[in-house]
C-alpha positions, 0 to 999 in steps of 0.5 A: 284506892283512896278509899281504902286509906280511910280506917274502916271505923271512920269511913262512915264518918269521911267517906261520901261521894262529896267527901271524894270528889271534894278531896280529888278536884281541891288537889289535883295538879292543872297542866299547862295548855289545856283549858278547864273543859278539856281537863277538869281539874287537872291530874289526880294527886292521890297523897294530897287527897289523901291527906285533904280526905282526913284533915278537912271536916264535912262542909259545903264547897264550889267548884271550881270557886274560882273564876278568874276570866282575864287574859292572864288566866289562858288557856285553863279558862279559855274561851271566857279568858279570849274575851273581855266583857262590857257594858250591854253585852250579852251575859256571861253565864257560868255554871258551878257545882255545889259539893255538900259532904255534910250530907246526901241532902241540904239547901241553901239557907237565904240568897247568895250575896256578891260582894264586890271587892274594893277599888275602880270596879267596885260598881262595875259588875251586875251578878245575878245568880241561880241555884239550886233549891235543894242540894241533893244528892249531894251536889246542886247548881249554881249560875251566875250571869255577869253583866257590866253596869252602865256607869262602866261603860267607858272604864277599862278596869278589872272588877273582881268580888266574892259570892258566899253562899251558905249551906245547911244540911240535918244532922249527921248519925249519931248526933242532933246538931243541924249542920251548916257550912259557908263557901264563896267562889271568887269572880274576877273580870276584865272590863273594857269599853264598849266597842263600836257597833261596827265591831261587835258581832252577834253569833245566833245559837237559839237557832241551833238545834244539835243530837242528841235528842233527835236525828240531826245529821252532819253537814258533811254527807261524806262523813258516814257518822251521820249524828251532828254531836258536835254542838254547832257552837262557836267555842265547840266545833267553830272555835277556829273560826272564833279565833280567827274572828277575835284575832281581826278585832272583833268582838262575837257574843253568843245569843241564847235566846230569840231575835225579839231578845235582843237589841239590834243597834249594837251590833253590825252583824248577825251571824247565822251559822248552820241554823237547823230550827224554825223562826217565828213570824215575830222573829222575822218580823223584827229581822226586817226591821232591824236590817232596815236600821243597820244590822247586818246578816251573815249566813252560812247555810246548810244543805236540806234535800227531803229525798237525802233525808229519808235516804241517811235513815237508819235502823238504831239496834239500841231503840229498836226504831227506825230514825229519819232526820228531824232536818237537813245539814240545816234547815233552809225552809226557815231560813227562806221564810227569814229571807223572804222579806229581802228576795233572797231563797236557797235550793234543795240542791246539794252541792259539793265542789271548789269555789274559786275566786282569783287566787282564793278557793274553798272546799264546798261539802255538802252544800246548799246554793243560791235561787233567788237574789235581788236587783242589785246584788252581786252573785258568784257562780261556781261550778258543782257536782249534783251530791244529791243525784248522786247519792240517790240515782248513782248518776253524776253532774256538774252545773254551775250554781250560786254559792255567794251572794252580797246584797246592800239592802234598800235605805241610807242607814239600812244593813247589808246580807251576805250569803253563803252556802256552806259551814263545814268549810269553817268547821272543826270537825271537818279540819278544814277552814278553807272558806275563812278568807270568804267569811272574813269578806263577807264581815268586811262587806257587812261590817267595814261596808268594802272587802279587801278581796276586790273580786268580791264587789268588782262584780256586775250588779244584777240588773233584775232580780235573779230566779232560778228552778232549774237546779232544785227548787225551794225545799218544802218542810215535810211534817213526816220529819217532826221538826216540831218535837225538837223545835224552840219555835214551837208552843207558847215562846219564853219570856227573855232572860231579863223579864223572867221570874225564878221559877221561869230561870228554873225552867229554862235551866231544865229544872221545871216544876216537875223537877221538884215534885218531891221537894218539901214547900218552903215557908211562905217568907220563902225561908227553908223548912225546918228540919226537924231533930234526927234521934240518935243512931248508930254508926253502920256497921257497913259503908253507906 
């Protein structure tokens, strides 16, 4: 309809896939109460389009080109407007699109340059920033990562700037002028000070491994849609839990690369949360050292049975294929392997029940339990129904199991674990956040060392190390399941994003070298390449 209000001798000048979209997003009407990934832009204002279709020239654009992450941009810019940012936090990533009407190809000519706007948080912000070599077909990426420089870490300011970027594209029918185009997208952040270690939270998303593109099924075995499509992020499906975390004071970054990345003296806690990967032995190596100086683990485990596993397989009509999951509801021989160091394992078990403590209860689904536990702990039993017997034999049984676990770890300054068997209970997709008030325990005992629900530690501490087998034994990863094609543990491990060259960025991004096989080699200065002059032609006769 849009396209139709463009005379048909000017179609070929105005109309491209850029051209539309560029009309559509720059017009469109923001509702209230939705945030920018639930509505895009907003609603479609076909007039206003209409008339930026015909009024504007072809050129180069961002969306969305601004980035307000304070409080007052809630909710359309929610989560990054829930969370202030400060100096050593993990970066905040965004990623816009480059819209070029100009034509199906172009490129950026130079580096993108920030300018920071004047005032007190002038020399707060590091951006760094990625992009797109080559803008084709017609749109290309653009990434900023945001930190907060050292000099501002005791500021409580807002810093704000621009990054302009320039865009050049060949010359369009009928003429032999080089087109080029200025934009700029409009940052503005909310600096704080840093917050005390006690009161930042690490969330563990490397970890996490999601379908599509293997079989990882739902933690939840009750649900019949078994393919977990949910993200297992914290501002997907455990976005609750998020705000429920920001609403007691914490502050949760969100770690997208491995443990050796990372600087465990600022945070209290590690959260690992339905973890479905592998970890290396450097990892693990690094995880005791730092328990040993204070970081805290947090563990919300899942369910894997390999006998579950291959009976949830299913015949796939669209491949053809038969499709066995790659790992359980998570993947407890990595995080066994991970816990190793402390004493601690969880079972091949699969649990389903209540868990009560005094007056608080949660819904247990699908859970994992509680095998091994060391001297001094303390242990909480409940009693379950053995999910995977019945799922495999159709017979039923109810055994009392560990679900829960507390564990101050040897050491003066050393930190402290807290166990859990289950992460549905706090999931979105499950609707239910019944086990909250375990979670909230859990970061008092690792965080504020002393829960508010007493039960928790009035507990008798083991008196020896706890070991049982009666119930399900450490699972053993089986290679039949080919964990290893999805794994990020696997084959030569990525430099951390601060060590990284561009090319390795790209790389990380998705965008490897073979991604740009076909693009022309830039100058050795690391200019563009000259684009030679077009002869002239004329207009088509029909929309291109």
């Amino acid at each position: 309809l849009l396209a139709s209000t463009i005379p048909f001798e000017k179609r070929h000048v105005l109309l491209n896939p850029a051209s539309m979209k560029q009309a559509l997003v720059e017009t469109a009407q923001r509702q209230s109460g939705a945030s920018i990934y639930e509505q895009g832009a907003g609603n479609l204002n076909l007039y206003a389009a209409f008339e930026s279709l015909t009024a504007k020239p072809l050129r180069a654009t961002i969306w969305p080109d601004t980035w307000d992450l304070t409080a007052g941009a809630c909710p359309y810019m929610w989560p990054f407007c829930t969370q202030p940012l400060y100096h050593g936090a993990q970066p905040i990533i965004i990623n816009a699109t480059i819209l070029n009407s100009m034509g199906v190809t172009g490129h950026v000519v130079g580096a993108p340059v920030f300018t920071p706007d004047a005032g007190n948080g002038a020399k707060c912000l590091d951006v760094k920033v990625d992009h797109a070599r080559v803008v084709w077909p017609w749109s290309g990426y653009l990434a900023l990562y945001v930190r907060v420089r050292a000099e501002c870490k005791d500021l409580n300011v807002v810093a704000s700037g621009v990054l302009s970027v320039s865009v050049q594209s060949p010359p369009h029918y009928g003429t032999t002028q080089v087109q080029r185009s200025e934009t700029s997208l409009k940052l503005t952040v909310q600096v704080v000070p840093t917050p005390a270690r006690s009161k930042r939270i690490l969330w563990d998303h490397w970890h996490n491994i999601q379908y599509p593109p293997g079989f990882f099924p739902r933690d939840n075995l009750a649900n019949r849609d078994y393919l977990d499509w949910n993200g297992d992020h914290i501002h997907t499906n455990f976005r609750a839990l998020y705000a429920k975390l920001r609403e007691k004071g914490y502050f949760v970054e969100v770690l997208g690369e491995d443990y050796l990345c990372f600087d465990a003296t600022q945070y209290g806690s590690l959260m690992i949360v339905d973890s479905e990967d592998r970890f290396r032995p450097e990892e693990v190596a690094k995880i005791q050292q730092d328990v040993a100086q204070g970081l805290s683990l947090v563990i919300l485990a899942e369910w894997y049975n390999p006998e579950v596993m291959k009976k949830i397989k299913f015949f796939d009509d669209n491949t053809q294929l038969w499709w066995t999951p790659q790992t359980g509801g998570g993947h407890v021989p990595g995080l066994n392997d991970l816990l190793k160091p402390f004493g601690i394992a969880l079972s091949q078990g699969v649990w389903r029940g209540a868990f009560n403590l005094g007056v608080h209860s949660a819904n247990v689904k699908s859970a994992t339990s509680i095998i091994d536990f060391p001297q001094g702990g303390l242990l909480h039993f409940s009693q379950m129904q053995d999910e995977a017997m019945s799922m495999l034999s159709g017979k039923h049984k109810s055994v009392s199991v560990a679900m829960l676990g507390l564990y101050q770890t040897p050491g003066a300054d050393a930190g402290r674990i807290g166990v859990w068997g289950d992460s549905s209970c706090v999931d979105n997709k499950e609707d239910d956040m019944s086990c909250w008030w375990v979670v909230e325990a859990m970061l008092e005992f690792t965080q504020q060392k002393q829960p508010q629900i007493a039960p928790l530690v009035k507990t008798t501490a083991l008196t020896t190390a706890y070991s049982e087998r009666a119930h399900g034994a450490p699972p053993k990863e089986d290679p039949q399941f080919q964990l290893g094609l999805y794994s990020r543990a696997e084959g030569v491990r990525k430099e951390c994003r601060d060590k990284q060259t561009q090319t390795d960025i790209y790389s990380t991004l998705g965008f490897g070298a073979s991604a740009y096989a076909h693009v022309p080699t830039f100058g050795a200065s690391g200019s563009a390449p000259t684009i030679p002059s077009l002869p002239s032609a004329p207009a088509p006769s029909v929309l291109e």
